[in-house]
TIBA-90546 format. One record per residue (C-alpha): residue in three letters; x, y, z. Coordinates in steps of 0.02 Angstrom, whole numbers, plus 50000, padded with zeros to 5 digits. Example, Ala and Ser with C-alpha at 12.3 -4.5 7.8 and 13.67 -1.06 7.14 Angstrom:
! TIBA-90546
   r    px    py    pz
 ALA 50615 49775 50390
 SER 50684 49947 50357
END
This chain:
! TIBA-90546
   r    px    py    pz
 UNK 51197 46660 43722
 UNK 51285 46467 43733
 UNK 51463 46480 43760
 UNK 51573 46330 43690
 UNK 51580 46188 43786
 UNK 51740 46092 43825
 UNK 51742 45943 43698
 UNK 51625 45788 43738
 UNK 51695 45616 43742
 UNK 51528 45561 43641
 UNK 51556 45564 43461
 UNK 51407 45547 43329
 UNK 51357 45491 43144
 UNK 51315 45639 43027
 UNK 51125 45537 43029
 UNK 51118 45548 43240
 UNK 51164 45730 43243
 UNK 51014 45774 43131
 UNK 50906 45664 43246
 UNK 50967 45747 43389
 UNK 50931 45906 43301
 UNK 50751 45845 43250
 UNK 50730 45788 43414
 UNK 50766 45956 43487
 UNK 50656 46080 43367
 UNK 50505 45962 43391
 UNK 50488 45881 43587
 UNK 50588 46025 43656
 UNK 50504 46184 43572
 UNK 50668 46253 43510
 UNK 50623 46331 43340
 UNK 50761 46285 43208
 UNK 50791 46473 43168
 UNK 50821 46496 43341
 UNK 50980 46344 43360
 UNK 51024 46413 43196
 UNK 51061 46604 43270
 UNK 51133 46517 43408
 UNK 51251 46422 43301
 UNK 51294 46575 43207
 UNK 51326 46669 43353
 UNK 51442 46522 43443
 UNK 51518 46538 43292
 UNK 51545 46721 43254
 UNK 51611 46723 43444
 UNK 51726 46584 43423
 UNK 51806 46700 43257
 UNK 51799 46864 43364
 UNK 51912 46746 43506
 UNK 52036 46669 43391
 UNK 52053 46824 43254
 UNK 52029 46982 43380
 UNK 52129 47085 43272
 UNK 52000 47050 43120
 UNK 51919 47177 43015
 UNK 51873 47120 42843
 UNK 51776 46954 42817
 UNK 51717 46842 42698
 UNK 51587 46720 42702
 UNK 51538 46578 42586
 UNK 51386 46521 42575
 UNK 51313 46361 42525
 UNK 51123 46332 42487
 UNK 51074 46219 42647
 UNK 51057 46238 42818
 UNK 51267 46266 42850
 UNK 51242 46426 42724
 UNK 51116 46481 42850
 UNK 51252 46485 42992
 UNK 51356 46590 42879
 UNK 51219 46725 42845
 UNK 51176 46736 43057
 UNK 51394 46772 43057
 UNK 51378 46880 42933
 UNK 51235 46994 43004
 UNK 51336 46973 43187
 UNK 51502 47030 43110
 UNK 51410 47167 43017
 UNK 51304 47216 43207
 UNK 51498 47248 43260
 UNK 51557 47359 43123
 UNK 51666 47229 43028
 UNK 51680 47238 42839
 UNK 51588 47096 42778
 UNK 51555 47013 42585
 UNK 51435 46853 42574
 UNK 51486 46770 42415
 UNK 51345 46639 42378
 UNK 51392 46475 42279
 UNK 51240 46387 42205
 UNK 51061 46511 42173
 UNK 51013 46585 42314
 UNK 50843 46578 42251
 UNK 50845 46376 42316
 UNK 50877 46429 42501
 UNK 50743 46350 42585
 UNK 50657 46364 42775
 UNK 50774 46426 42919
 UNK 50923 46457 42795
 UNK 50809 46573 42700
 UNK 50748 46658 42839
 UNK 50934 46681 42892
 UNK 50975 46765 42704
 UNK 50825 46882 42754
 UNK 50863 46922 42903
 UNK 51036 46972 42825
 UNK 50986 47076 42687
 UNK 50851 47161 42798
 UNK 50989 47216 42902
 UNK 51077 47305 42728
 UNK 51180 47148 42697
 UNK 51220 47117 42509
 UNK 51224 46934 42431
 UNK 51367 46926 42295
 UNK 51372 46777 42167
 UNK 51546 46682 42206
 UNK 51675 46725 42068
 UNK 51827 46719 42150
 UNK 51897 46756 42309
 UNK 51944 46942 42381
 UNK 52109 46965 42409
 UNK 52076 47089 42538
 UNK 51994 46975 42677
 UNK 52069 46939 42862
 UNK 51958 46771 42902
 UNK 51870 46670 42781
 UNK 51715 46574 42839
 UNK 51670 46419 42777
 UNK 51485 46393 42762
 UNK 51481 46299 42598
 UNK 51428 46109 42654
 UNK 51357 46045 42821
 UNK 51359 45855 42894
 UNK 51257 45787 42734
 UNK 51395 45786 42604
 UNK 51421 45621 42526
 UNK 51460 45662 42350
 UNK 51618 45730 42275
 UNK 51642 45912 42282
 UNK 51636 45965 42091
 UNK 51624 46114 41967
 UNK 51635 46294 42057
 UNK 51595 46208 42230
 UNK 51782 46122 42188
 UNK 51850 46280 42130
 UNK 51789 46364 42275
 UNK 51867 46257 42407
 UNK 52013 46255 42326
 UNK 52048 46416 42311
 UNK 52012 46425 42498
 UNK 52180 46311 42522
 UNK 52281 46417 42402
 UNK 52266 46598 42497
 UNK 52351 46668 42639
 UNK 52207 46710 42761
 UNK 52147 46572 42886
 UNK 51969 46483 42893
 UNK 51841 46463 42990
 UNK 51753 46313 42969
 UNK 51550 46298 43016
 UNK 51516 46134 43087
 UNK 51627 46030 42962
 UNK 51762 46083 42850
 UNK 51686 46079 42692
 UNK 51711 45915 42575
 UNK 51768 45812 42733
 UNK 51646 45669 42764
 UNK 51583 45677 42917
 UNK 51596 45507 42948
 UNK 51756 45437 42906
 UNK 51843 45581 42880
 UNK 51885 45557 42700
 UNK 51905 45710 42570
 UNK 51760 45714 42448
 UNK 51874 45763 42319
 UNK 51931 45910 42382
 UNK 51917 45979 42571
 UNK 51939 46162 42661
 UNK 52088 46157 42782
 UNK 52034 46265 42909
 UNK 52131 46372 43051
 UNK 51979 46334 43161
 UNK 51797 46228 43152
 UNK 51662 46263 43280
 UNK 51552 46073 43286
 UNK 51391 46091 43366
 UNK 51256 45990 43433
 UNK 51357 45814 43420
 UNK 51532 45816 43389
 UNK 51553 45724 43224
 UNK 51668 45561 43222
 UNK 51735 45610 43057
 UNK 51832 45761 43144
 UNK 51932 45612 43234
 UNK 51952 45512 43092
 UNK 52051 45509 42935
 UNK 52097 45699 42866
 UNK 51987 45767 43007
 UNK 52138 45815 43087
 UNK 52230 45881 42951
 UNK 52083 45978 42899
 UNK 51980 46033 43065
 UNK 52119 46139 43144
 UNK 52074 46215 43305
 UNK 51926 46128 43370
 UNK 51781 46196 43487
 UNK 51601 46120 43534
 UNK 51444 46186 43577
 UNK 51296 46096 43613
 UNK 51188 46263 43602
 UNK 51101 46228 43752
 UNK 51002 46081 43718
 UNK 50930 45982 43857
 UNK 51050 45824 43899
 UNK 50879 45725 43893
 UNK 50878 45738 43709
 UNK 51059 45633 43698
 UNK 50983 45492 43773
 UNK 50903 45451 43602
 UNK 51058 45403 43518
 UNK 51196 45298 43561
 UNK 51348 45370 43516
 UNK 51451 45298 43377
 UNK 51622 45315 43437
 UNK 51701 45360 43596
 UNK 51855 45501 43626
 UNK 51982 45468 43748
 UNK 52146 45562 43801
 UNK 52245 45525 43955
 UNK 52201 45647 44092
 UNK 52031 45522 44062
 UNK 52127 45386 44076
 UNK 52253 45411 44207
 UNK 52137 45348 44325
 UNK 52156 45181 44311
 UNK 52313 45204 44383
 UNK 52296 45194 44567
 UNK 52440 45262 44672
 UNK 52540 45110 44737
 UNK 52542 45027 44886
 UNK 52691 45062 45023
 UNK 52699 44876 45048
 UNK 52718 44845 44843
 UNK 52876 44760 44770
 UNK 52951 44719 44591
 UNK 52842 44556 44594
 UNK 52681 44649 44615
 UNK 52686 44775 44476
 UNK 52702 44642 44336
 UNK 52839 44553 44240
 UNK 52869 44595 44062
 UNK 52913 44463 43913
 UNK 52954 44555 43756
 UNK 53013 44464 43612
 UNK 53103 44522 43470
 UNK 53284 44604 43394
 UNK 53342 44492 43246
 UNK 53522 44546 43199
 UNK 53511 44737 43140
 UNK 53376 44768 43218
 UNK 53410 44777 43416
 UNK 53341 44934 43435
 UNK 53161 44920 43419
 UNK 53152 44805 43551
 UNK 53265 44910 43662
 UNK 53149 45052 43660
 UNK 52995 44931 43694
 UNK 53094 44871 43849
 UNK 53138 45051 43910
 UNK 52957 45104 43885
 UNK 52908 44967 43964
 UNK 53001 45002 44121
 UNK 52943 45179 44128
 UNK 52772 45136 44093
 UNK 52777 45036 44280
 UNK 52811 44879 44254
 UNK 52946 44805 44387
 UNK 53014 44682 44290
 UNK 53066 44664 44106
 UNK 53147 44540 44010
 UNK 53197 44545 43824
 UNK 53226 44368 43725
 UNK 53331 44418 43587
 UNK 53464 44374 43447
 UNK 53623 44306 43536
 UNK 53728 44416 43436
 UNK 53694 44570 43525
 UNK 53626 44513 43689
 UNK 53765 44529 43809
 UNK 53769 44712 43761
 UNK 53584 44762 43721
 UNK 53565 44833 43902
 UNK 53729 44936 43919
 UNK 53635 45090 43933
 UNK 53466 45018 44029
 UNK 53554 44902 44157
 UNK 53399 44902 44239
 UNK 53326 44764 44076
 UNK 53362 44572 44096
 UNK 53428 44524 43911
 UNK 53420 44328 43868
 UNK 53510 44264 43695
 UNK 53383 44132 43625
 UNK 53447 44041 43479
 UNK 53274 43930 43459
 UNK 53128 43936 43513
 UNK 53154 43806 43657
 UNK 53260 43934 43745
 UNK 53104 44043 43781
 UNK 53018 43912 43892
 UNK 53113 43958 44073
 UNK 53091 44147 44029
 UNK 52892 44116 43991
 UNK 52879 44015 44168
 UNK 52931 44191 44239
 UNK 52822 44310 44143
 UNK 52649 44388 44171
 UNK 52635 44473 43976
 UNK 52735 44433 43828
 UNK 52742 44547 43686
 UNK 52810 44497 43508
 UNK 52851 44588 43347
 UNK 52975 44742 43376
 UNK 53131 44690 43262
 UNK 53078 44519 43263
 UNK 53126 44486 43063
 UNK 53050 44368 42968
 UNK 53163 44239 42942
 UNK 53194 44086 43018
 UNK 53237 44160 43184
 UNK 53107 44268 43198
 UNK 52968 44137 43130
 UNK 53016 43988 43288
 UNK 52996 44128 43411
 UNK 52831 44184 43353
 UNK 52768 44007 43338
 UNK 52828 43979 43507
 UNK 52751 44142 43562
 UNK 52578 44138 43505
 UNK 52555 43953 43571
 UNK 52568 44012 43753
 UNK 52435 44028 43889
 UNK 52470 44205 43929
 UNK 52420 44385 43856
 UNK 52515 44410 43698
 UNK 52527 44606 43648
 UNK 52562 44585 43426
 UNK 52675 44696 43343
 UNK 52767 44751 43174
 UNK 52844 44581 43114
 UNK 52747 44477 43200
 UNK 52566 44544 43121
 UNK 52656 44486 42973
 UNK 52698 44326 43017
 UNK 52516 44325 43057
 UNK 52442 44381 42904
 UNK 52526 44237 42821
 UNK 52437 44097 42934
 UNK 52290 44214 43002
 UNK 52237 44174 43191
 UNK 52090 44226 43257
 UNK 52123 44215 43486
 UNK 52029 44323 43626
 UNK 52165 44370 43746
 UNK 52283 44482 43624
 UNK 52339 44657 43571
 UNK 52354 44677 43390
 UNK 52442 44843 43348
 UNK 52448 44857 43160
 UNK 52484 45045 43073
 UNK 52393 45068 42931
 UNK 52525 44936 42808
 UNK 52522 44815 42939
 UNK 52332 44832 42926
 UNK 52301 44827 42738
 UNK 52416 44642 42755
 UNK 52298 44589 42875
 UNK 52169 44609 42798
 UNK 52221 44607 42625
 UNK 52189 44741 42545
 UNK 52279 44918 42499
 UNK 52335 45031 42636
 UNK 52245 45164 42545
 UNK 52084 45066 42572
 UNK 52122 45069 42742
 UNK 52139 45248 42771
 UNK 51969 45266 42658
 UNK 51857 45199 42820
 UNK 51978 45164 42976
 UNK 51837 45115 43070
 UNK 51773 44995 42958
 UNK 51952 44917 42930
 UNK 51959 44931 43141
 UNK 51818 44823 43154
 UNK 51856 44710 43017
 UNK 52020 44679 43097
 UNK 51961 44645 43273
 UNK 51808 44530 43188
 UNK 51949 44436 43083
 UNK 52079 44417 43240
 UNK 51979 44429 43392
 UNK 52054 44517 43563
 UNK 52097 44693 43542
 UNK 52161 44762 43390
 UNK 52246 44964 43406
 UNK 52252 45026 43222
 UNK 52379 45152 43233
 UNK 52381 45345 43140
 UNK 52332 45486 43160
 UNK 52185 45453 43277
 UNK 52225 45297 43353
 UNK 52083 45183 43358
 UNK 52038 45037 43488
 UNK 51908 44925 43455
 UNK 51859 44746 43583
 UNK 51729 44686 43479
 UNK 51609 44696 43631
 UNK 51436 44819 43619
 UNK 51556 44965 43694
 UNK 51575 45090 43569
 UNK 51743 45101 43479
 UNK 51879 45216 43546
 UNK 51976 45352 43464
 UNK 52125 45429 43537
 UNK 52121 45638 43518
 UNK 52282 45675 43591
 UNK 52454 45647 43496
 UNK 52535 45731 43345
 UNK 52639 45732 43185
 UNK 52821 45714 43252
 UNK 52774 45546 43327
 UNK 52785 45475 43151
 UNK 52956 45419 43179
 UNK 53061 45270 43184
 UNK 53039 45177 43355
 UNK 52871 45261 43400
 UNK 52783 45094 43378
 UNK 52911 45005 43483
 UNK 52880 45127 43621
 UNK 52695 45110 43613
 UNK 52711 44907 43603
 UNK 52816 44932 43784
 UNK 52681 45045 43867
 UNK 52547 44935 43838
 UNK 52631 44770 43878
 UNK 52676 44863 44054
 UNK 52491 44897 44081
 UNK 52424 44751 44046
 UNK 52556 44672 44187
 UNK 52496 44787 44301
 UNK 52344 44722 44296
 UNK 52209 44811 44168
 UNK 52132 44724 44054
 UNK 52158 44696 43889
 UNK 52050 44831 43811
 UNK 52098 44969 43983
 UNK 52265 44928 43935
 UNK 52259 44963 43743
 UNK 52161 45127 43797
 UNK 52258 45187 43945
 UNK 52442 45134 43846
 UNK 52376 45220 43688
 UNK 52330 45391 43774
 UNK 52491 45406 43865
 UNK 52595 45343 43741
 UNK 52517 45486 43635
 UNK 52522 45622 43780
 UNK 52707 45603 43799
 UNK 52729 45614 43619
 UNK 52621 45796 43660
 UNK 52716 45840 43783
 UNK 52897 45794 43689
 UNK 52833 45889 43540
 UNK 52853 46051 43644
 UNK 53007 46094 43593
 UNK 52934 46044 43408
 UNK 52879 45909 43309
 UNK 53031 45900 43174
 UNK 53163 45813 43252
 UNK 53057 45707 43383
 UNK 53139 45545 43438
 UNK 53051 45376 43519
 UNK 53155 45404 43657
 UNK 53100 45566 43676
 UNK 52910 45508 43704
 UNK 53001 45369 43829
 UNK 53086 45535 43935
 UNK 52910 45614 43947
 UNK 52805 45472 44016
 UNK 52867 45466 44181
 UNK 52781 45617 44271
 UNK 52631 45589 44178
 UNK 52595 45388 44215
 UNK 52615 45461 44382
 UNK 52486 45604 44362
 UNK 52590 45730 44385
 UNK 52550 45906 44285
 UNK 52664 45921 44134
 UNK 52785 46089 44162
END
């Protein structure tokens, strides 16, 4: 029997997981009604692991290959003296090939196939075997009604493969979606679980690849890359005993119009305990002399035009722009002054602004737009954004060159080279707060002082950035602060194991 794999960094198009699958069933003599039990039973395990206490079920079945899973659970969970109701949406009579067989195999053991009506109130787990990794169509009629109802009760959900109405590509609800507990993914992990709703809608995730030969992966090229930060910590090599301030990079950030000191406070602080041994912060000259009351450890420079940046730019390995720049007067000099510079330029909050007005397109940057920021860039509605991030990612970075980060849920990093896109998996809902951004902004400056590049440093600062905001959300995600991702970095830049 395949167990579940720990999740692969490799993420697929709906299209390359069917090759894969067509690969396997005819070069590697594995019989589809064979990966299909094995699905089902991956599956039906996965359930019995998450819902031990579980005694009544409910399965519903669609009329393609995913409906097939849910008939192979449904014999299993019958096998091991559970309660079990199939309810089928769409005429059973069009099952075709292995999903039939499944439905046979099901009834032959003394299963019974119930037309959906409605839902039984008296069910512990649901499963979701409606749709596979083919749905591109909005979910309609009973299908809608179905799904729906599936969000309204009580009992959690086990989604087969995808959640059902979630594209597997982007991520976007067909209309309406299941938001399941749990989803076991097999084969190749879909990108659309990443992207979008996935999250919202996927739950608990688990993988398996149901033991086909790594031979057969070589076919495709996967779509989109997943990285978290115990990948990424490595680039952080433990320091040398001989290393001083001047070796571990110096920090430019620009930013803090009047009312708005803050954001570039936190992008200092992070910025500091993200490694880098020096910062500076060019801001307003109203609040300068006390921006670093609590961080003595910042250099804070009043700069009144933007001819007052020049000695502080002779000094600096990075500069980043944006956090609480404004977009006045003020704010507009500095950014002028800013993005005609020689050196790496990290691009943030007011500053992608002040760039979609007079659009740039440069190689050695780090745009970090969230979704708004995005839709200005680009010029179009956020909404359109969120539709296809990937699309809009690459649009961005094609638009603007360097390295653009579009923020969200599922942080995305994209160089423009032939490397795959990135997606970030770690990270969660608390960090949508104000000053998050900031904090990221600081992290990533830092690592591209220390020496990454631009693209290891958008990754790397991403993943931690997101890791400390996992490891801050501990004590729960309402009520999260940015400083409170800032007080979590530490140990982890440094490798160390999280308590």
């Amino acid at each position: 029997m395949p167990e579940t794999d720990r999740l692969p960094h490799a993420l697929y198009r709906a299209e390359q997981v069917r090759n894969l699958d067509r690969t396997a069933i005819e070069e590697c003599d594995m019989p589809g009604i064979e990966l299909m039990n094995r699905a089902g039973s991956v599956a039906f395990r996965a359930l019995r692991d998450r819902w031990p206490a579980a005694r009544r079920l409910t399965v519903l079945a669609g009329i393609g290959n995913n409906g097939g899973d849910g008939y192979v659970i449904a014999r299993l969970a019958r096998a091991a003296g559970l309660s079990v109701r199939v309810l089928q949406l769409g005429d059973a009579e069009r099952l075709r090939g292995d999903a039939a067989l499944s439905c046979l195999a099901y009834r032959n053991a003394g299963g019974v196939v119930e037309s959906y009506a409605a839902l039984p109130r008296n069910t512990d787990v649901y499963v979701d075997a409606i749709f596979g990794t083919g749905l591109e169509r909005a979910v309609e009629g009973q299908w809608a009604e179905a799904v729906k109802a599936l969000n309204l009760q009580r009992a959690p959900v086990l989604a087969v493969d995808m959640p059902s109405g979630l594209h597997s590509d982007t991520g976007r609800v067909l209309g309406a979606a299941v938001k399941a507990g749990a989803t076991v993914s097999f084969i190749g992990l879909k990108q659309g679980l990443f992207l979008g709703a996935g999250p919202e809608h996927r739950g608990e995730l688990s993988f398996s690849a149901l033991e086909i030969p790594a031979t057969v992966y070589s076919r495709e090229i996967l779509s989109l890359r997943r990285v978290d930060w115990p990948q990424q910590v490595e680039l952080l090599a433990p320091r040398s005993r001989l290393a001083h301030k001047g070796d571990c990079g110096h920090v430019l950030l620009i930013g803090g119009a009047p009312g708005m000191s803050g954001a570039v406070r936190l992008a200092g602080e992070a910025a500091l305990r993200a490694g880098a041994g020096l910062v500076t912060i060019a801001t307003h000259p109203q609040h300068a002399s006390w921006l670093n009351l609590t961080r003595p450890e910042l250099m804070v420079a009043g700069v009144d035009c933007a001819e007052a940046l020049d000695p502080l730019i002779e000094r600096a390995d990075v500069v980043a722009v944006g956090p609480g720049l404004g977009r006045d007067a003020w704010g507009r000099q500095l950014w002028m002054r800013a993005q005609a510079l020689g050196l790496p330029l990290i691009v943030d909050a007011d500053a992608l602004t002040l760039l979609a007005e007079q659009p740039l397109n440069r190689a050695d940057w780090i745009l970090t737009p969230h979704p708004g920021e995005a839709a200005r860039l680009l010029q179009v509605g956020a909404q359109e954004v969120e539709q296809d991030r990937l699309q809009a990612l690459r649009l961005l970075q094609e638009r603007y060159g360097g390295v653009t980060v579009l923020k969200g849920s599922g942080t995305l990093i994209c160089d423009g080279s032939q490397r795959p896109p990135a997606v970030c998996s770690d990270g969660n809902p608390g960090m949508a707060t104000a000053g998050s951004g900031d904090v990221l902004t600081g992290v990533v400056a830092a690592l591209r002082a220390q020496g990454l590049d631009a693209d290891a440093a958008a990754t790397a600062g991403v993943c931690l950035h997101a890791a400390a905001g996992d490891q801050a959300a501990r004590c729960g995600e309402r009520g999260l602060i940015a400083s409170d991702i800032i007080a979590a970095m530490r140990p982890l830049a440094n490798g160390i194991e999280a308590a």
